[in-house]
N, CA, C, O and CB atoms as a CASP TS submission, in Angstrom:
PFRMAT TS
TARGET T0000
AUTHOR 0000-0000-0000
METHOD Language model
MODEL 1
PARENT N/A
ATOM      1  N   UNK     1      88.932  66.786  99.939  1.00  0.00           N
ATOM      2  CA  UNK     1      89.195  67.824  98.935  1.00  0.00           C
ATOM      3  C   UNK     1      88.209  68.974  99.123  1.00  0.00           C
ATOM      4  O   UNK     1      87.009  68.888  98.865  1.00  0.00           O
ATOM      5  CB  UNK     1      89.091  67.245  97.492  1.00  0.00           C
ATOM      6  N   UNK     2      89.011  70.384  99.737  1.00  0.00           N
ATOM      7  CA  UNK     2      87.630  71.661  99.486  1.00  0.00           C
ATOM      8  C   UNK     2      87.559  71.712  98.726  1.00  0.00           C
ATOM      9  O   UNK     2      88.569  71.256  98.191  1.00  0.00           O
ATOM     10  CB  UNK     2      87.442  72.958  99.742  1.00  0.00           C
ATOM     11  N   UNK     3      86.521  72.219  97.717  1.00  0.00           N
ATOM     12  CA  UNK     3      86.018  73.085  96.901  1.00  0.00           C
ATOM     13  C   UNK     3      85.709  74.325  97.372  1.00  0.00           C
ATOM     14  O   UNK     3      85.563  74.294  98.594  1.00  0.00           O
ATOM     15  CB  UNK     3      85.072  72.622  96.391  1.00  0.00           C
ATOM     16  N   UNK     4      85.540  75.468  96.865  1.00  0.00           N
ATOM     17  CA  UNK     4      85.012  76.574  96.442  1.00  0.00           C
ATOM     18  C   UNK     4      84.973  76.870  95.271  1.00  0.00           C
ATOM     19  O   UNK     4      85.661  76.477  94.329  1.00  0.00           O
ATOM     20  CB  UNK     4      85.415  77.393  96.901  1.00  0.00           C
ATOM     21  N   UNK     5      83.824  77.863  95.340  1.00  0.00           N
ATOM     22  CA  UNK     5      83.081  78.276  93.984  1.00  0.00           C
ATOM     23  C   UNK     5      82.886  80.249  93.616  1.00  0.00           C
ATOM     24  O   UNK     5      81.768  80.567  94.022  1.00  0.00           O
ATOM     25  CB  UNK     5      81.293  77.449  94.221  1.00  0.00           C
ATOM     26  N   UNK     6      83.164  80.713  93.392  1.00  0.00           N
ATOM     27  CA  UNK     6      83.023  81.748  92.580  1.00  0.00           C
ATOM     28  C   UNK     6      82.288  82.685  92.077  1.00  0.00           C
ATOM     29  O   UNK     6      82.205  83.196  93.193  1.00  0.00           O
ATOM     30  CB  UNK     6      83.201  81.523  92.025  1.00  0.00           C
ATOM     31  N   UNK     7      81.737  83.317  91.495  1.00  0.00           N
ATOM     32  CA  UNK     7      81.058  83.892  90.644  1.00  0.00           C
ATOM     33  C   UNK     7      81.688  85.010  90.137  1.00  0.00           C
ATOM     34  O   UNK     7      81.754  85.997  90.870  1.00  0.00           O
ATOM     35  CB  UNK     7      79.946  84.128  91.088  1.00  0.00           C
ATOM     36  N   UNK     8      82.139  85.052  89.089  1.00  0.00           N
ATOM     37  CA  UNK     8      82.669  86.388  88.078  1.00  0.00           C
ATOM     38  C   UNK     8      81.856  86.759  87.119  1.00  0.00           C
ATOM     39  O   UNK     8      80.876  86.098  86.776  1.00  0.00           O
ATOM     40  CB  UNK     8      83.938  86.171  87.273  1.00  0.00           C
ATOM     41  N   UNK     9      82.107  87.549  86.754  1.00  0.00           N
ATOM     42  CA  UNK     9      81.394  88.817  85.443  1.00  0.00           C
ATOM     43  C   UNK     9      82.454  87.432  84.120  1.00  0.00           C
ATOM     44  O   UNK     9      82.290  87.811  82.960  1.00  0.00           O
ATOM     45  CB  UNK     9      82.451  91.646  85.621  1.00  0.00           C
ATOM     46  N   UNK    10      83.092  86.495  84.174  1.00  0.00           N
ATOM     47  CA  UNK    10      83.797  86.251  83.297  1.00  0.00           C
ATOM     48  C   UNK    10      82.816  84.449  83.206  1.00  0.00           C
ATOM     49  O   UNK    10      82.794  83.730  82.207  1.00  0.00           O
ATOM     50  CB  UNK    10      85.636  86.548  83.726  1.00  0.00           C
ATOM     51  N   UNK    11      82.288  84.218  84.239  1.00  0.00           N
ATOM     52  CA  UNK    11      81.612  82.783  85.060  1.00  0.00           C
ATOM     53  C   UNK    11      82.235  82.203  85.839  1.00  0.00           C
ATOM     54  O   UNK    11      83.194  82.830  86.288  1.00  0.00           O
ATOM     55  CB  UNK    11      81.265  81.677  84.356  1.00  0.00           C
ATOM     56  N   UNK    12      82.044  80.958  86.301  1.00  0.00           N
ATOM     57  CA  UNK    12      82.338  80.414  87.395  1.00  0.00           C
ATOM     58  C   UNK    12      83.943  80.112  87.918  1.00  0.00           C
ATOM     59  O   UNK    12      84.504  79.457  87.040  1.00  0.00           O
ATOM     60  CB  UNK    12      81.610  79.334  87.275  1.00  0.00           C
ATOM     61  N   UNK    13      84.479  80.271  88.596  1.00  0.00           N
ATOM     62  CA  UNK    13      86.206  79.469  88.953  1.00  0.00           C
ATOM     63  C   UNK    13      85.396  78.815  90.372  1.00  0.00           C
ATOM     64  O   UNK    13      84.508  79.144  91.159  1.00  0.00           O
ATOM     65  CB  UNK    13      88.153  80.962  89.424  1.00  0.00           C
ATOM     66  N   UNK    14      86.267  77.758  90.140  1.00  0.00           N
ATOM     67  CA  UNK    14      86.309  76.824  91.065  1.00  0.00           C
ATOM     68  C   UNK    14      87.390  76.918  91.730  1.00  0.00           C
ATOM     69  O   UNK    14      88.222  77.653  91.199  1.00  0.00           O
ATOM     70  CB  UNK    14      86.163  75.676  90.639  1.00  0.00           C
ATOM     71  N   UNK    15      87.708  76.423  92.750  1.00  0.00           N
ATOM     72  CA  UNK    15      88.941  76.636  93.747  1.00  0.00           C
ATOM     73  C   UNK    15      89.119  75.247  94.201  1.00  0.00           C
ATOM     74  O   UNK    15      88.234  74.703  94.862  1.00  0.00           O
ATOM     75  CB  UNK    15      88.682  77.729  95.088  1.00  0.00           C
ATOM     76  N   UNK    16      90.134  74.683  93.910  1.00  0.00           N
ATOM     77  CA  UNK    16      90.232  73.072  94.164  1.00  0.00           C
ATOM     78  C   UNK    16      91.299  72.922  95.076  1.00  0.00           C
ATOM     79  O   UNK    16      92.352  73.557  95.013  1.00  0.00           O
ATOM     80  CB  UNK    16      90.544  72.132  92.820  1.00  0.00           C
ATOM     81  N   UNK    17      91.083  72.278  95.722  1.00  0.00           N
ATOM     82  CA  UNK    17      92.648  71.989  97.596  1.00  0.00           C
ATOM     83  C   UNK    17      93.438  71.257  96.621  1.00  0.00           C
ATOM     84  O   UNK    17      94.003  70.230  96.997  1.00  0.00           O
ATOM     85  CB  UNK    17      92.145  70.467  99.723  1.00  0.00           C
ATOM     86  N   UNK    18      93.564  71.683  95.311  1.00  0.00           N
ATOM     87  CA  UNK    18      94.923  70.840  94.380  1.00  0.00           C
ATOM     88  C   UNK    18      95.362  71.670  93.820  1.00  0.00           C
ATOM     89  O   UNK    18      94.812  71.901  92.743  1.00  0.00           O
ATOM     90  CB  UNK    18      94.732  69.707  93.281  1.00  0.00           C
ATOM     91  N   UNK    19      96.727  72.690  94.263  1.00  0.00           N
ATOM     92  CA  UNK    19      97.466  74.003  93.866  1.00  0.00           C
ATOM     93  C   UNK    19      98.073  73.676  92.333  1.00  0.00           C
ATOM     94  O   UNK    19      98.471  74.533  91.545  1.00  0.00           O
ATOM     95  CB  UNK    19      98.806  74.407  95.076  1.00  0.00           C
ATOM     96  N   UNK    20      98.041  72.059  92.078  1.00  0.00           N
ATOM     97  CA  UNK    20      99.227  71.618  91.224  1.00  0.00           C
ATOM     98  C   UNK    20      98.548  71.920  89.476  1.00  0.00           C
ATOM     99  O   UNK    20      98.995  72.425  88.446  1.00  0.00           O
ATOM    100  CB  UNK    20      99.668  69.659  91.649  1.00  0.00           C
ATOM    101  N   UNK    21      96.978  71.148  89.992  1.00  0.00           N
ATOM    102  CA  UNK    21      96.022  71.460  88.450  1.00  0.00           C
ATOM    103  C   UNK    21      95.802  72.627  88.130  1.00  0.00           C
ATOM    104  O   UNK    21      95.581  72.818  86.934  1.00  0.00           O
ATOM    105  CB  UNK    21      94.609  70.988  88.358  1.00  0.00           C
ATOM    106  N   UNK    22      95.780  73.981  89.199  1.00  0.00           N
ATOM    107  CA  UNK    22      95.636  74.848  89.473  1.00  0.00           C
ATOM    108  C   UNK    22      96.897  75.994  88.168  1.00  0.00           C
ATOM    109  O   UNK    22      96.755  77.011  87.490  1.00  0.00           O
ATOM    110  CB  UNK    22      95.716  74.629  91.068  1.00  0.00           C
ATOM    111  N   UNK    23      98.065  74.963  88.464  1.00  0.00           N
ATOM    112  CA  UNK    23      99.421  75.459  88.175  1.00  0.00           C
ATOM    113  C   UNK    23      99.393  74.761  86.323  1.00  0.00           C
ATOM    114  O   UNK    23      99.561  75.538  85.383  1.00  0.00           O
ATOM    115  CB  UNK    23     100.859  74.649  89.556  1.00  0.00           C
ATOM    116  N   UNK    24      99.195  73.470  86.131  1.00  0.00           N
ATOM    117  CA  UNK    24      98.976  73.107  85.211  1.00  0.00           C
ATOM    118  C   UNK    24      98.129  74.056  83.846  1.00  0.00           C
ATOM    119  O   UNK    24      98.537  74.633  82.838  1.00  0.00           O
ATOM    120  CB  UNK    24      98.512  72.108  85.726  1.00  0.00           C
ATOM    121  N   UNK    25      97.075  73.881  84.332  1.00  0.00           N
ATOM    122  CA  UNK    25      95.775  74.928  83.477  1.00  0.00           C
ATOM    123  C   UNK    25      96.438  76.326  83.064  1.00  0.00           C
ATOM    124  O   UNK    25      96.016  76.968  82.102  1.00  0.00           O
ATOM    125  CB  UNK    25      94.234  75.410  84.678  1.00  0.00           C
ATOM    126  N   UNK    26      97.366  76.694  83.756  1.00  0.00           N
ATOM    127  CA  UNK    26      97.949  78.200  83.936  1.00  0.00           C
ATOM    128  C   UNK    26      99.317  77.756  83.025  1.00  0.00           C
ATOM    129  O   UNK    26      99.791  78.660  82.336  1.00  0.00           O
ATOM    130  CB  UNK    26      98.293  78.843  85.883  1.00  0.00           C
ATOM    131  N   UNK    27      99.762  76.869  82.991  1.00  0.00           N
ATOM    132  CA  UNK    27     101.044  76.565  82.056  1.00  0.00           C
ATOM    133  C   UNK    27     100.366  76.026  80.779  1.00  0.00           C
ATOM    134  O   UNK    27     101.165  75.799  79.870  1.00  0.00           O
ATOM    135  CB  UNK    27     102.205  75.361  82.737  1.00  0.00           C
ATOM    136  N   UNK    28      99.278  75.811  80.553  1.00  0.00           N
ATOM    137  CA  UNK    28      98.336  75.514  79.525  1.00  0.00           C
ATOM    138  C   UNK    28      98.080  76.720  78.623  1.00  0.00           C
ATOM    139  O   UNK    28      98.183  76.797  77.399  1.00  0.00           O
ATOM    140  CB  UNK    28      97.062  75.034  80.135  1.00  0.00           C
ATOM    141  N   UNK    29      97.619  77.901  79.769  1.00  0.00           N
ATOM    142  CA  UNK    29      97.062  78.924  78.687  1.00  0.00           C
ATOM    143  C   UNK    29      98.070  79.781  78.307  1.00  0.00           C
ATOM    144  O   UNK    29      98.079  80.457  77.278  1.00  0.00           O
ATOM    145  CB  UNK    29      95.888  79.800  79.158  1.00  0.00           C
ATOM    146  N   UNK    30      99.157  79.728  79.399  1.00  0.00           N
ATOM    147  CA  UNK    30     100.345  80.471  78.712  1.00  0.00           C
ATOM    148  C   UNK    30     100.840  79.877  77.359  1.00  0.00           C
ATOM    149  O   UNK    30     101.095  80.505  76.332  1.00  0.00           O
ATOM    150  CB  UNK    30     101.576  80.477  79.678  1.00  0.00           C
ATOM    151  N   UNK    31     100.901  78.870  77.519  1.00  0.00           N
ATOM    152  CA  UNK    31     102.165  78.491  75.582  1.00  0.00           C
ATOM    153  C   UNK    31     100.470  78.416  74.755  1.00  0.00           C
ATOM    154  O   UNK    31     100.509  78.172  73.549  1.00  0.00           O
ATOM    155  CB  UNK    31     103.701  75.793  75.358  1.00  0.00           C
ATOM    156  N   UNK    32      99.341  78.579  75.269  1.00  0.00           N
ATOM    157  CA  UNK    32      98.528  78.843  73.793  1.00  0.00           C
ATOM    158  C   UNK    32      98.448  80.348  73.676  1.00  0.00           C
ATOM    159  O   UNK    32      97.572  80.660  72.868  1.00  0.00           O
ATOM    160  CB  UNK    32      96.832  78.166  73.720  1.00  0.00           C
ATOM    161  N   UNK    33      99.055  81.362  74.199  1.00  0.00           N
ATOM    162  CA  UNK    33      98.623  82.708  73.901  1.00  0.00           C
ATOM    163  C   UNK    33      99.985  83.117  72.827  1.00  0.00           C
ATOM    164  O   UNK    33      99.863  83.790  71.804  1.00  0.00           O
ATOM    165  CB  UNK    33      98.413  83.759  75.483  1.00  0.00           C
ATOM    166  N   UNK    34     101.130  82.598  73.285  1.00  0.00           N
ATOM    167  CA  UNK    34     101.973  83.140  72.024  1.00  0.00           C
ATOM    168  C   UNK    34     102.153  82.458  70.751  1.00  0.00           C
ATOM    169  O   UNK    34     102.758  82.975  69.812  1.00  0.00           O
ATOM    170  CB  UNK    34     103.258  83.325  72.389  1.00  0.00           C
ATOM    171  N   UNK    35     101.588  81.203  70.713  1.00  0.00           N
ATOM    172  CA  UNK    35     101.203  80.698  69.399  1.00  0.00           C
ATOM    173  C   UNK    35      99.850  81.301  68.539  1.00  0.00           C
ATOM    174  O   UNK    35      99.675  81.301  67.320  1.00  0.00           O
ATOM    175  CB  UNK    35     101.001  79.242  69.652  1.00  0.00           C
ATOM    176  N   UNK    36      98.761  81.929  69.868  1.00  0.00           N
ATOM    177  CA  UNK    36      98.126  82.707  69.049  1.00  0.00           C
ATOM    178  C   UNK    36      98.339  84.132  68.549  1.00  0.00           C
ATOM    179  O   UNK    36      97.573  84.697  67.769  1.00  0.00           O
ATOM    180  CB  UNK    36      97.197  82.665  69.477  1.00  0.00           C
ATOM    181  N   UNK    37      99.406  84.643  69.048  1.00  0.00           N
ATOM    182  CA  UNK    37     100.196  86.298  68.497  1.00  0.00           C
ATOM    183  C   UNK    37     100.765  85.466  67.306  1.00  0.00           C
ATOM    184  O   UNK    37     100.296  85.585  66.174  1.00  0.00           O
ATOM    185  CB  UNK    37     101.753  87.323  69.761  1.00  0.00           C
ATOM    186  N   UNK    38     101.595  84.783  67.544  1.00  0.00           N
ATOM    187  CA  UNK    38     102.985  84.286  66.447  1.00  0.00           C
ATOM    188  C   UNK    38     101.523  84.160  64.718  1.00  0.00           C
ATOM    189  O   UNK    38     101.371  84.770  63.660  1.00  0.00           O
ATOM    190  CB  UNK    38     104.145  81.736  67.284  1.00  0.00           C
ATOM    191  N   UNK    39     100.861  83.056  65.411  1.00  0.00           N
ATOM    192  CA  UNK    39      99.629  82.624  64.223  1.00  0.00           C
ATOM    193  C   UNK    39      98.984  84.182  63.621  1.00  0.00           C
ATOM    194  O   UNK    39      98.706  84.246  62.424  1.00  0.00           O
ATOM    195  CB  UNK    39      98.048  81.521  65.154  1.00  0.00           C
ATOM    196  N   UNK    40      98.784  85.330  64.460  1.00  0.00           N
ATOM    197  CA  UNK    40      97.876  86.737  64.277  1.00  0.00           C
ATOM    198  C   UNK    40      98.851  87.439  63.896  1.00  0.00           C
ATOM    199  O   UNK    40      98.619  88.538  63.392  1.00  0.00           O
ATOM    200  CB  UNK    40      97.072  87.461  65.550  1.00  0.00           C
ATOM    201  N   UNK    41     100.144  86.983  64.042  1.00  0.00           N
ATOM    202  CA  UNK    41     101.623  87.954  63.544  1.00  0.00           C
ATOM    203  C   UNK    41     101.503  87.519  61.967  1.00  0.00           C
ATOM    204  O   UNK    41     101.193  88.293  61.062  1.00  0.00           O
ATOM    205  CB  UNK    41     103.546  87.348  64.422  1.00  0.00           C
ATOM    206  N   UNK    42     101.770  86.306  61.837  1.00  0.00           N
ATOM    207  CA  UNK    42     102.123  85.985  60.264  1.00  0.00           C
ATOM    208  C   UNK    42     100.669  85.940  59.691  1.00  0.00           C
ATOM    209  O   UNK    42     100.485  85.406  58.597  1.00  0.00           O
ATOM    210  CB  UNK    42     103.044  84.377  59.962  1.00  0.00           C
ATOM    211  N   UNK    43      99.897  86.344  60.214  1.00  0.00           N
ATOM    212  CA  UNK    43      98.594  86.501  59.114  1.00  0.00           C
ATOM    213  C   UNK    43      98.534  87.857  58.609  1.00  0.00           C
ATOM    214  O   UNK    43      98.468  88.233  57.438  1.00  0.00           O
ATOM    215  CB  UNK    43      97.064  86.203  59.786  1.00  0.00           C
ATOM    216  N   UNK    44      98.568  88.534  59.685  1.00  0.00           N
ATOM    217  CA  UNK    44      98.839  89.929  59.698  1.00  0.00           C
ATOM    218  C   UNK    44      99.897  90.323  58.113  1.00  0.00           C
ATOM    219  O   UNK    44      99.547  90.891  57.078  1.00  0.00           O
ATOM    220  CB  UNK    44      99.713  90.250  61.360  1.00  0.00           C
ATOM    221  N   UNK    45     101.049  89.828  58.453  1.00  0.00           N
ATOM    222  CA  UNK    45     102.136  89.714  57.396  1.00  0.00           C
ATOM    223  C   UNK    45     101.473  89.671  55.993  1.00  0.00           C
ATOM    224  O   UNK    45     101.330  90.577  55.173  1.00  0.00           O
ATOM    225  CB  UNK    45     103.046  88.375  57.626  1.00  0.00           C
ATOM    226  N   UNK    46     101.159  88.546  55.953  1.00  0.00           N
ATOM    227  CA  UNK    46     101.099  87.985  54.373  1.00  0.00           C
ATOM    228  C   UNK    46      99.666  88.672  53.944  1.00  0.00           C
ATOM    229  O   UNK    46      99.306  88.775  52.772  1.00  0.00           O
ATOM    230  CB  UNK    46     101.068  85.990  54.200  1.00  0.00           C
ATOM    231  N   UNK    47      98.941  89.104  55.029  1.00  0.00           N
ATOM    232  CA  UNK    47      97.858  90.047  54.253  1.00  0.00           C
ATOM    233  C   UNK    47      98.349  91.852  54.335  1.00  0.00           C
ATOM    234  O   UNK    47      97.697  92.895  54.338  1.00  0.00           O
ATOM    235  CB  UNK    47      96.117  89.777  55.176  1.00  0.00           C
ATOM    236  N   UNK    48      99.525  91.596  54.384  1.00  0.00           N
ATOM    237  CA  UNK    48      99.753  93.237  54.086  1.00  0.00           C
ATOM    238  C   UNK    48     100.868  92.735  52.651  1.00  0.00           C
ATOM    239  O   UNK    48     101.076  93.430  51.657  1.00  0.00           O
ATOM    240  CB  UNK    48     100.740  94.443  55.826  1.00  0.00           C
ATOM    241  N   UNK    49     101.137  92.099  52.778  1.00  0.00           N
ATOM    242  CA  UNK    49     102.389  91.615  51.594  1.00  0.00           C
ATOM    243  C   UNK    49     101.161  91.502  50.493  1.00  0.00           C
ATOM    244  O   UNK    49     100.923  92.449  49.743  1.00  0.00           O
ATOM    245  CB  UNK    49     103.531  89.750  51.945  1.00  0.00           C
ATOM    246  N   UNK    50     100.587  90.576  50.459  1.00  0.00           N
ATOM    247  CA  UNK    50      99.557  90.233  49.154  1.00  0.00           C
ATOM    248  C   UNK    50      98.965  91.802  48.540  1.00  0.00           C
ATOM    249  O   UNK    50      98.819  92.236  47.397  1.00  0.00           O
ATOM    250  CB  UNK    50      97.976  89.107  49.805  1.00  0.00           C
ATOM    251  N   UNK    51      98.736  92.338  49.810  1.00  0.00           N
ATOM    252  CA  UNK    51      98.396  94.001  49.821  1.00  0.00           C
ATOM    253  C   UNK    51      99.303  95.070  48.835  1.00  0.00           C
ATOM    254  O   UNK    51      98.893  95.787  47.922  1.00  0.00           O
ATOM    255  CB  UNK    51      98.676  94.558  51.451  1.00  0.00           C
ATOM    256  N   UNK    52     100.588  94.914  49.328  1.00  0.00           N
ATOM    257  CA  UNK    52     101.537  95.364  48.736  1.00  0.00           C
ATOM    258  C   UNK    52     101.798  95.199  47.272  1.00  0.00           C
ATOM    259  O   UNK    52     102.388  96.021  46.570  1.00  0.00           O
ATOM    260  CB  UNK    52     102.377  94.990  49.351  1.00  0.00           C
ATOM    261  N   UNK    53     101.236  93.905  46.829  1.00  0.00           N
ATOM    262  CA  UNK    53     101.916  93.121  45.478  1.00  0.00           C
ATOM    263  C   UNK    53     100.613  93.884  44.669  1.00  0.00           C
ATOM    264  O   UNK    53     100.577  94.226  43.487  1.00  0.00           O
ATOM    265  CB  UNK    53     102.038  90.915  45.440  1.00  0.00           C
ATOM    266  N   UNK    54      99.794  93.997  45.480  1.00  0.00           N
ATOM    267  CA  UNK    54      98.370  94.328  44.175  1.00  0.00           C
ATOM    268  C   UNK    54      98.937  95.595  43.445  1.00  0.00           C
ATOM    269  O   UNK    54      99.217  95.777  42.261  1.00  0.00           O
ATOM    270  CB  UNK    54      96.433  94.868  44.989  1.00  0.00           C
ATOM    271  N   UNK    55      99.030  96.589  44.785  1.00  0.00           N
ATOM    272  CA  UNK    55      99.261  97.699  44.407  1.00  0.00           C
ATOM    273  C   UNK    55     100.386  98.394  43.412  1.00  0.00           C
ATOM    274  O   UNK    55     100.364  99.608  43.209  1.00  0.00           O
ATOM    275  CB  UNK    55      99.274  98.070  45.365  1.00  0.00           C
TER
END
């Protein structure tokens, strides 16, 4: 198994001779980014609604 190693302004990536975990991790952070819009969408919402009702 190669390794390589990295250095970013963000920290380390590793580079693993396994394309598949590689592919995994990346199908990981995709379905958590639109549950975090959808979650920042309806917060968004109900603090402009509560907003609305004061006024």
């Amino acid at each position: 198994m190669a390794q390589t190693t990295h250095e970013t302004t963000l920290g380390r990536i590793e580079i693993v001779d396994r394309p598949e975990e590689i592919i995994e991790t990346s199908r990981k952070k995709r379905s958590i980014l639109p549950l975090a819009l959808l979650i920042g969408a309806l917060v968004t919402f109900l603090v402009l609604r509560s907003r609305a009702r004061k006024n």
